[in-house]
Every structure is written in structure tokens, then in C-alpha cells.
C-alpha positions as MATLAB code, in Angstrom:
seq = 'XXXXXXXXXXXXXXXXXXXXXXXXXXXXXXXXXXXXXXXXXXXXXXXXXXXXXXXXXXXXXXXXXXXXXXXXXXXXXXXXXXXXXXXXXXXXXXXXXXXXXXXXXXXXXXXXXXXXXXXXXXXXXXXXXXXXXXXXXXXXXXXXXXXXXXXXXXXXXXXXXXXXXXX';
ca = [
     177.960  173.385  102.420;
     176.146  170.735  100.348;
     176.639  166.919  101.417;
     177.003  165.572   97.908;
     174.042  162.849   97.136;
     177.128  160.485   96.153;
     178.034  160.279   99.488;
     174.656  159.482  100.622;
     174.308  156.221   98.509;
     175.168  154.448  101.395;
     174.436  155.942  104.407;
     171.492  158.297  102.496;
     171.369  160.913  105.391;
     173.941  162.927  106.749;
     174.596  165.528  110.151;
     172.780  169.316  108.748;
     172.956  172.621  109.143;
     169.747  174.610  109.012;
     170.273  177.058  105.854;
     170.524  180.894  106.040;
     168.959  183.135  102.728;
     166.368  180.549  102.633;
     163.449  181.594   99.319;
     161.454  179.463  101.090;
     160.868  177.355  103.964;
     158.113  174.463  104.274;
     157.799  172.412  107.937;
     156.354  168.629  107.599;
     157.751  167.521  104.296;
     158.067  163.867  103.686;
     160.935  162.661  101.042;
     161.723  159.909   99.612;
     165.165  159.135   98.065;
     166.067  156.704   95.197;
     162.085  155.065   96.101;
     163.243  154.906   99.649;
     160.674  156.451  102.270;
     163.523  158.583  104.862;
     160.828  160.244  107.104;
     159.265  163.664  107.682;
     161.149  167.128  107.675;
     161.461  171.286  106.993;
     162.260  171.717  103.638;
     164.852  175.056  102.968;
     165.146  176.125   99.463;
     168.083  178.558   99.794;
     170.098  180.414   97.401;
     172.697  178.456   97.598;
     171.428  174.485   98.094;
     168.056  172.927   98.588;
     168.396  171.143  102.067;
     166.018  168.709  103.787;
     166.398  168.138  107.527;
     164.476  165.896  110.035;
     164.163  167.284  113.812;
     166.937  165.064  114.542;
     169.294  167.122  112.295;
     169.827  164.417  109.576;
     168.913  165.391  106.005;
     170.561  166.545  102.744;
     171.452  168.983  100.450;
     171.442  168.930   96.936;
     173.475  171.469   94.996;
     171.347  173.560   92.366;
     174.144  172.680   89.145;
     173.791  168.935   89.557;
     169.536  169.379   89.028;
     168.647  167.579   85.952;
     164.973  168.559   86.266;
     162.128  169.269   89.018;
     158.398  169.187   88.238;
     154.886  169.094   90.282;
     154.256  164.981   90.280;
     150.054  164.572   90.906;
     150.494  161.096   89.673;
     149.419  158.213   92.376;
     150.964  155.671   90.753;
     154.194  157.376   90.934;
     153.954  158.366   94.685;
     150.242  158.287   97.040;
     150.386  162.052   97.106;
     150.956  165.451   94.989;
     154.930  166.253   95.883;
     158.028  167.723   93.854;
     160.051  165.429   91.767;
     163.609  166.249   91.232;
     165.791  164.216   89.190;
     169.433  164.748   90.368;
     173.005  164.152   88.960;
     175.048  161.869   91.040;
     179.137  161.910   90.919;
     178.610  158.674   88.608;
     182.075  156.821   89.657;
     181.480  157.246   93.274;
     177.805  155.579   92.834;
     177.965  153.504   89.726;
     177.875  149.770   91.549;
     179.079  146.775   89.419;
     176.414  145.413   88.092;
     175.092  142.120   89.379;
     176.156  138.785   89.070;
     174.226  137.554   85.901;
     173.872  140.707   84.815;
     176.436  141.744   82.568;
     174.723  144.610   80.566;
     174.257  146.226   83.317;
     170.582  146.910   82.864;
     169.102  145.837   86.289;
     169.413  149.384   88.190;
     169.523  151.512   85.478;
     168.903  154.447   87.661;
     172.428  154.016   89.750;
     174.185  153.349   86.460;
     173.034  156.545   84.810;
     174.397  158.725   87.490;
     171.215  159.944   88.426;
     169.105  159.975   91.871;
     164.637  160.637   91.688;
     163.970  162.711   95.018;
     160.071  163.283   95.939;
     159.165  165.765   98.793;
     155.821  165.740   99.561;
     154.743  168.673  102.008;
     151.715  168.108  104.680;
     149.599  170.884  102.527;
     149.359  170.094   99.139;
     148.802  173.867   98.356;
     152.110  174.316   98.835;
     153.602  171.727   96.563;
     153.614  174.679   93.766;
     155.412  177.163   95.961;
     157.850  174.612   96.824;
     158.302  174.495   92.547;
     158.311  177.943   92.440;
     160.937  178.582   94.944;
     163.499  175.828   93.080;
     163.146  177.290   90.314;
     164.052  180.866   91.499;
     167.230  179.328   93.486;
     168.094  177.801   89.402;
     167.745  180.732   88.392;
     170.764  181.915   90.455;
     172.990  179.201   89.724;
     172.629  178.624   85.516;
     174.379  175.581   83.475;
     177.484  176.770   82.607;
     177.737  174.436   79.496;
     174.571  175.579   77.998;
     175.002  179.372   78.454;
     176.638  179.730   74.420;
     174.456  177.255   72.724;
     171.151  179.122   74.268;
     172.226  182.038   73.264;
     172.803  181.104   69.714;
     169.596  179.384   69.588;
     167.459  182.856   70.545;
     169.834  184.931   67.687;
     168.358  182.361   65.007;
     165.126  181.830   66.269;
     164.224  178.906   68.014;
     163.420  180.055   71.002;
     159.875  180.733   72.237;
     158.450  178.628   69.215;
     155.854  180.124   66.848;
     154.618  178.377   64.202;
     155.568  177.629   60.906;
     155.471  180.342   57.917;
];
């Protein structure tokens, strides 16, 4: 079962299980979590969650509804390497801190405040930073937004999906 990311705000990793009905598995991925650096570790994407663990059997999981949005980062800026980005839904009133003294609007940490957690794995081959996309978005593909099932389907009865042009 999936160790929510809430809980992980402040202790970040938690005891793991190595998944079963993995899509794919990648050894000697580094992650970072929330711009923290948390080591080196096998990356699972499984039906059911997409776990990272480190040899010492401290990881996560992150639970497939609660994905905002994954995508193949190449930008060094962003991180020194090619590596996954995930953007991930946090249980906002378990991770929402006050905001800091001085701070009244709140704006300083916008990233806590919104809910939301960035997660980068990078693997040790960068060849297999597209599989690692790949395989995500196969394990979504299992697990799809229940609130947005009605309104997609309404949008590809009038027409808006797959975008043509105009005419």
C-alpha cells in the first residue's frame, strides 16, 4: 500500500515494500523530493503505485489518482540531468504549514500551500528516462480521474477533441 506523500513532509522517506506487477523496473535512480536530493534507488512503476526504494528499504510511493502531471525534464537549469518530473497532489490540510511570520499572504512557499509536491527521478542511463515516461503513463492509464470521465466524454461528442483546424 502507498505511503501517502503527506505523511512524508516531515520525515520524507518511509519503511517499503518492493512492488509485485511491476510495468517496469529501473535500478540506480536518483530522486529528488520537493528540491531535496534523498539518494539513489530502483524505481518500480507498478499497476497499482509508482514506488522508489533505496537498498536500505526507505522510499515512497505515490498513488497514480493524486498525479497532476509527469513529463521528460532535459532542462539543466531545472535539474543537472535528463530525469522524469512528476508533479503530485498532496492531502493539502495535512501539509499546508502556516505561513511565516511576516508573511501573511502566504506567498513564500507557494508550492506547500498549493497542495502540490515536484518529484524528479533521474535514472543512471539516460536512455531510459523515456521508458520510465512510458511506463507511468501506462500505470495512468489503469487508474483514470474519476471527475473528468463525463466532461471528456462530452467534449469528443461535440468535437473538441483531437483538434483540427478551423473551417
Amino acid at each position: 500500500m502507498p505511503v501517502p506523500v503527506s505523511l512524508m513532509s516531515s520525515q520524507m522517506l518511509s519503511p517499503q515494500v518492493t512492488p509485485t506487477n511491476c510495468i517496469h523496473t529501473e535500478p540506480q535512480c536518483t530522486a529528488q523530493y520537493a528540491g531535496s536530493d534523498i539518494g539513489t534507488g530502483s524505481l518500480y512503476v507498478a499497476e497499482t503505485a509508482i514506488s522508489w526504494v533505496r537498498e536500505d528499504s526507505m522510499g515512497f510511493s505515490l498513488n497514480y489518482k493524486q498525479l497532476i502531471a509527469h513529463a521528460i525534464s532535459k532542462d539543466v537549469s531545472a535539474y543537472p540531468r535528463p530525469c522524469v518530473y512528476m508533479l503530485y497532489e498532496t492531502d493539502k490540510r495535512q501539509t499546508a504549514p502556516s505561513p511565516p511570520m511576516g508573511d501573511e499572504d502566504g506567498d513564500e512557499d507557494e508550492e506547500e500551500d498549493s497542495g502540490n509536491v515536484e518529484i524528479r527521478i533521474a535514472p543512471h542511463s539516460e536512455t531510459s528516462v523515456g521508458k520510465i515516461y512510458e511506463s507511468i503513463s501506462d500505470g495512468q492509464l489503469l487508474h483514470p480521474d474519476d471527475d473528468n470521465s463525463d466532461e471528456e466524454g462530452e467534449e469528443e461528442e461535440e468535437g473538441y477533441m483531437g483538434g483540427g483546424g478551423l473551417g
